[in-house]
C-alpha positions in Angstrom: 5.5 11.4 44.6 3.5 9.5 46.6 -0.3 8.0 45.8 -3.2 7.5 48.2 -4.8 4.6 46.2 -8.4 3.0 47.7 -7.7 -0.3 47.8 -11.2 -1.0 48.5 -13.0 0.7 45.7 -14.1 -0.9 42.7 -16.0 -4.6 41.4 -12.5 -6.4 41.3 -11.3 -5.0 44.6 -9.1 -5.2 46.1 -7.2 -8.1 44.3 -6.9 -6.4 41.3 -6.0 -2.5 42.9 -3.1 -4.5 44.7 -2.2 -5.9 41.8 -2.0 -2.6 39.3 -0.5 -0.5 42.6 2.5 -3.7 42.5 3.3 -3.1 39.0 3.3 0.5 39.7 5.9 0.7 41.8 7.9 -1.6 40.0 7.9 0.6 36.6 7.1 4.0 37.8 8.9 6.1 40.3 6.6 6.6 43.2 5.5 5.6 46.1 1.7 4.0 46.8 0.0 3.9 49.6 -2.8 1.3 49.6 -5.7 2.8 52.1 -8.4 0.1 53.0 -8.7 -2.8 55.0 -5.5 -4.3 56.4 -6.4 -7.8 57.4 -7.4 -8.2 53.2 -4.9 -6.4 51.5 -1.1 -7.9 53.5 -2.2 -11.0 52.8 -2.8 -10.2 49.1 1.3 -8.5 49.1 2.7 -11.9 50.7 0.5 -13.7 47.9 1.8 -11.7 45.2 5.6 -11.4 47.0 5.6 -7.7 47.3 5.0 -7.2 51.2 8.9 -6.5 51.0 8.6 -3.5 48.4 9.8 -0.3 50.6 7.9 2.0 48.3 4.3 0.3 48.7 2.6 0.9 52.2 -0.6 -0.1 53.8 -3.3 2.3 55.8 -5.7 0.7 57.3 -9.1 2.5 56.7 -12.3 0.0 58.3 -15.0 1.3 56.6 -16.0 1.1 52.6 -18.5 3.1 50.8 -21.1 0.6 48.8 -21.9 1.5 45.2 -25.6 1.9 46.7 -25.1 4.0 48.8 -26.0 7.9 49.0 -22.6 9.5 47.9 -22.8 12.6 50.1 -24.8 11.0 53.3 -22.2 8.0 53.2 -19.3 10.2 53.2 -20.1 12.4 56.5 -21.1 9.2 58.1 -18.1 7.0 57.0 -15.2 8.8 58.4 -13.3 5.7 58.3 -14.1 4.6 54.7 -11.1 4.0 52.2 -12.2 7.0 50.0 -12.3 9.5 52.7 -9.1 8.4 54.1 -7.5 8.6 51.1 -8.9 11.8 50.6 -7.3 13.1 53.8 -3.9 11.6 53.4 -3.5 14.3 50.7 -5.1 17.5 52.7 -2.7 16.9 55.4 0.1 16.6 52.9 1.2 12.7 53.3 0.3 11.9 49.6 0.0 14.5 47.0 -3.0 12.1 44.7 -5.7 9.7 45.2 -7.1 7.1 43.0 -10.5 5.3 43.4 -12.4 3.2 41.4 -15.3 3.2 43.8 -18.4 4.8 43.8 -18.2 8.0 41.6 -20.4 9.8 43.3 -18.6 9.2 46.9 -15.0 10.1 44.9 -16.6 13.3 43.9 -18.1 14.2 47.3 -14.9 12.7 49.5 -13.2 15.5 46.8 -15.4 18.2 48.0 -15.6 17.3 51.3 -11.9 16.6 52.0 -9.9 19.1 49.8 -12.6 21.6 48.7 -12.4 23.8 45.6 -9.9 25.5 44.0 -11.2 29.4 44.3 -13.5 30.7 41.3 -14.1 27.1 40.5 -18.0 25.9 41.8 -18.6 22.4 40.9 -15.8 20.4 40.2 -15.4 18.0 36.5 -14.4 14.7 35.6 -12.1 14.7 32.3 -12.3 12.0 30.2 -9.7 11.4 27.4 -11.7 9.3 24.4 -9.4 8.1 21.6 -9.9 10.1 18.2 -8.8 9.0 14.4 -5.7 11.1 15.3 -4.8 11.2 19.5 -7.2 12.2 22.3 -10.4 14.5 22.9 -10.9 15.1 26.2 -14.4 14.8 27.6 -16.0 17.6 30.4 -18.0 16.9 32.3 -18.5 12.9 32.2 -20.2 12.7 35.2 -20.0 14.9 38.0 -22.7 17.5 37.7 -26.3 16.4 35.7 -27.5 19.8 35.8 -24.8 22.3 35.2 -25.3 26.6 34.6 -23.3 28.0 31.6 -20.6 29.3 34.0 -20.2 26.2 35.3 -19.3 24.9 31.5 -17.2 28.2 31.1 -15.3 27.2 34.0 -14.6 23.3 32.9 -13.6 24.9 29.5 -10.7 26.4 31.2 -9.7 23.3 32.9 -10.3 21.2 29.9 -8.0 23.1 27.9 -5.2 23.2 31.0 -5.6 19.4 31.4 -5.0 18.8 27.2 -2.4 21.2 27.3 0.0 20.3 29.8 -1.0 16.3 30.4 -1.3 15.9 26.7 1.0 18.1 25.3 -1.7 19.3 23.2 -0.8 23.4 21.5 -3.4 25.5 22.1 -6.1 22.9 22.4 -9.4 23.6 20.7 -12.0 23.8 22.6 -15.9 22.9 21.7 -19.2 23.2 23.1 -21.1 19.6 22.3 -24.3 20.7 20.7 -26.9 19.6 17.7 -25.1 22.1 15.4 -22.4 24.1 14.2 -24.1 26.8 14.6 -24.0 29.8 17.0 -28.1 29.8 17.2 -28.6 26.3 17.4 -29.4 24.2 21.3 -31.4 24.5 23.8 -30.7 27.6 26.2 -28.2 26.0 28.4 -26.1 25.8 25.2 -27.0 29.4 23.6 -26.4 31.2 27.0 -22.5 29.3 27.2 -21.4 30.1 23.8 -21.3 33.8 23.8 -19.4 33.6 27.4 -17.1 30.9 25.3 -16.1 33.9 23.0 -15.3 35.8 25.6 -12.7 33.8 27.1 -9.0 35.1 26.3 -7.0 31.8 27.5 -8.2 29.4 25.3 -9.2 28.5 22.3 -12.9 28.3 21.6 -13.9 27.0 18.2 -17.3 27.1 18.5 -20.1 24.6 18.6 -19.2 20.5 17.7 -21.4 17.3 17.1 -21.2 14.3 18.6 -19.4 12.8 15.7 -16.7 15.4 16.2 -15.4 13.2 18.8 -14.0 10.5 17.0 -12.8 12.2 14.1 -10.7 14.5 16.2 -11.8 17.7 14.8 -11.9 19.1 18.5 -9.0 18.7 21.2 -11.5 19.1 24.2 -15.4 18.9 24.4 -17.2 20.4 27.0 -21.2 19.4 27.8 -23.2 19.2 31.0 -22.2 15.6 33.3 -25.8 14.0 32.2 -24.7 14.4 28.3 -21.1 13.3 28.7 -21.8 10.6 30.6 -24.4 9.0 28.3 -21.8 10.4 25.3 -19.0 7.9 27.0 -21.1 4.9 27.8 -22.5 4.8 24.1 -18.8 5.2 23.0 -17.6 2.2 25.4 -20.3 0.2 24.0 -20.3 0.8 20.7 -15.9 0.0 20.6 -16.8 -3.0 22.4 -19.4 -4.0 19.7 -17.3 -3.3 16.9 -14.8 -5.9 18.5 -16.9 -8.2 19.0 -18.5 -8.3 15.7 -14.7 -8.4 14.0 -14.0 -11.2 16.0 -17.8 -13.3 14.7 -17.2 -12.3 11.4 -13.4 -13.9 11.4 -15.0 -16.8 13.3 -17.5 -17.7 10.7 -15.9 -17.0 7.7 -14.2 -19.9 5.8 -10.8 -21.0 6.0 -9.4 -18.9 3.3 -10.3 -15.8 5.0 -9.6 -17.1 8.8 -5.6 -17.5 7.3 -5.7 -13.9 5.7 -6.9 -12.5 9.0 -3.8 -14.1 10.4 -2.1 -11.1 8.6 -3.8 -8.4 10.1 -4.8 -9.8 13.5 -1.4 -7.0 15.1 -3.7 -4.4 13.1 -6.6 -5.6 15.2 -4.4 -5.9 18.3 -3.4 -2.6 18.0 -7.4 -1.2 17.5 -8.2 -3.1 20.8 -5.3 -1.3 22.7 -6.6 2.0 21.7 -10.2 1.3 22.3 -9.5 -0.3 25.7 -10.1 2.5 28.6 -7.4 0.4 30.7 -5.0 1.9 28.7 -6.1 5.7 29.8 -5.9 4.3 33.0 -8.4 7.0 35.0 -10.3 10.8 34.3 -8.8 13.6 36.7 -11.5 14.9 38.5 -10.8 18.8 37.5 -11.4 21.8 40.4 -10.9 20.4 43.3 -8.0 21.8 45.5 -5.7 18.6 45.5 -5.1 16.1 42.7 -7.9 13.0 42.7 -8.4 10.1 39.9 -11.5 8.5 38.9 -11.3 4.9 37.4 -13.6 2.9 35.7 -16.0 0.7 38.5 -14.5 -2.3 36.6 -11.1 -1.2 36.4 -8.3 -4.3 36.4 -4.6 -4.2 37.3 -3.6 -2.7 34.3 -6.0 0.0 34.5 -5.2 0.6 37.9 -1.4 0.8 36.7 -2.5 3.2 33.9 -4.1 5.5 36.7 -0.8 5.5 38.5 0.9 6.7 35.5 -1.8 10.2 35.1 -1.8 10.5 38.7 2.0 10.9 38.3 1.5 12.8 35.0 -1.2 15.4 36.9 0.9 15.9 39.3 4.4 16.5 37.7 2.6 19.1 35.5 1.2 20.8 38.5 -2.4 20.9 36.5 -3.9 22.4 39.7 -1.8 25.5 39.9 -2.1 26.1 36.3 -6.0 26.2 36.6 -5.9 28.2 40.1 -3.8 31.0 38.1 -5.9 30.9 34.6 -9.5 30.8 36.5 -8.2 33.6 38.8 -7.4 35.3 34.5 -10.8 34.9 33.9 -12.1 35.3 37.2 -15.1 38.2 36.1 -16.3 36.2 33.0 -16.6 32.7 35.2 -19.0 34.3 37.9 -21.6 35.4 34.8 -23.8 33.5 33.4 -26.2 32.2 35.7 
């Protein structure tokens, strides 16, 4: 397998996407192909002693998209940015993934624009696994579409369950619609006009409407809400772990000594709460219904969550999750086109 990752993409690039695609290599079994600017990333490999790995290459793409930029405008202009390079490494069959940590808005349109959409499938969705009291729930859409149609929602359902299933390993993953109540009547009408198309569905398994706090309990397997929802759903979560930390770690601090020794005893407990709140460890979201396999990573995203993204690229793509959802929407093909 080999990887298409934007070396240029991201706050900490492109040290730090050098860095997790070296430690890639090294533990996974894959090739990456670092796309962006030559001159800046071989001097990073003879830093770091890896210029002589066989299995990590170097494109050279001049141009990089800027987080300020228009997403759309900037990718038709910049044929020659990283992203869009990357992008068409895997249309033309060289690679078979990217990753970028760049702008989301330019991954998403570099998506459209380079490998289109897989047929039945009209805007495209970024899953997000968040860590539950018992595994995963996957989040759709966290970002990719603020103004979605119920089919649209009907249609990331679908994925959402395909992605839990195979990539997670996940039984007939239940599926929920994120609303302000269990039940059927309750939302506003982008909510009430998706539900009874939910019920419809025969390949997966809709439970019905979920709260918000359904999410970290793990009552649900895969939520599904419009990209302006999920996206303010996963920056509150990301906050609110990191607060919890950091109020563990004041409280420790400014307790007495009695208590600072006790903690000694379960500081692996807390070690082990950090690892699964830490979104490094998830590495990156699949951006779900685009024809071709693409990553999104966090804008701050480190080596190790650059390594992590590796790993699901490599895991999206052994499970061939775009095949499974080109067969199952082309299953469900009448009730995804309803529902405007």
């Amino acid at each position: 397998m080999r990887v298409a990752v934007d070396a240029m993409g991201g706050d900490f690039a492109p040290n730090e996407i050098v860095l997790g695609a070296i430690e890639a290599v090294k533990e996974f079994a894959c090739e990456v192909v670092l796309v962006g600017d030559e001159t800046k990333i071989k001097p990073l490999l003879e830093r770091y002693g890896a210029q002589a790995l066989s299995n990590l290459t170097v494109y050279h793409a001049s141009q990089v998209i800027e987080m300020h930029e228009h997403p759309g405008a900037a990718v038709r202009k910049k044929k020659d940015a990283s992203v869009v390079v990357a992008t068409r490494l895997v249309k033309e069959g060289n690679c078979d993934v990217v990753i970028s940590a760049g702008s989301t808005g330019a991954a998403v349109a570099a998506a459209m624009f380079g490998l289109g959409r897989i047929k039945g499938i009209e805007r495209p969705s970024i899953a997000t696994p968040i860590p539950n009291l018992s595994g995963t729930t996957v989040l759709l859409d966290s970002g990719a579409n603020v103004d979605s149609k119920p089919k649209h929602l009907v249609q990331s359902a679908i994925m959402g369950s395909i992605y839990a299933e195979y990539v997670l390993g996940i039984k007939k993953p239940r599926i929920g619609l994120l609303n302000i109540g269990e039940e059927e009547t309750k939302g506003n009408e982008q909510a009430l006009a998706t539900y009874p198309l939910l019920k419809q569905l025969t390949t997966i398994n809709f439970i019905g409407n979920v709260e918000g706090r359904d999410i970290p309990k793990g009552t649900v397997d895969v939520v599904v809400c419009d990209g302006f929802v999920g996206n303010v759903v996963l920056k509150l979560g990301e906050g609110l772990a990191s607060a919890i930390m950091q109020l563990l770690k004041e409280a420790i601090q400014n307790s007495g000594f009695i208590a600072k020794m006790a903690s000694l005893m379960v500081l692996p407990a807390f070690r082990g709460l950090k690892k699964k709140l830490d979104y490094a460890e998830y590495g990156g979201a699949p951006l779900l219904g685009v024809d071709g396999g693409f990553i999104i990573c966090h804008g701050s995203s480190k080596a190790k969550a650059i390594k992590n993204a590796i790993r699901v690229a490599k895991e999206f793509t052994d499970k061939r999750v775009v095949d499974h959802i080109r067969e199952n929407i082309a299953k469900e093909g009448v009730i995804t086109n309803e529902g405007e």
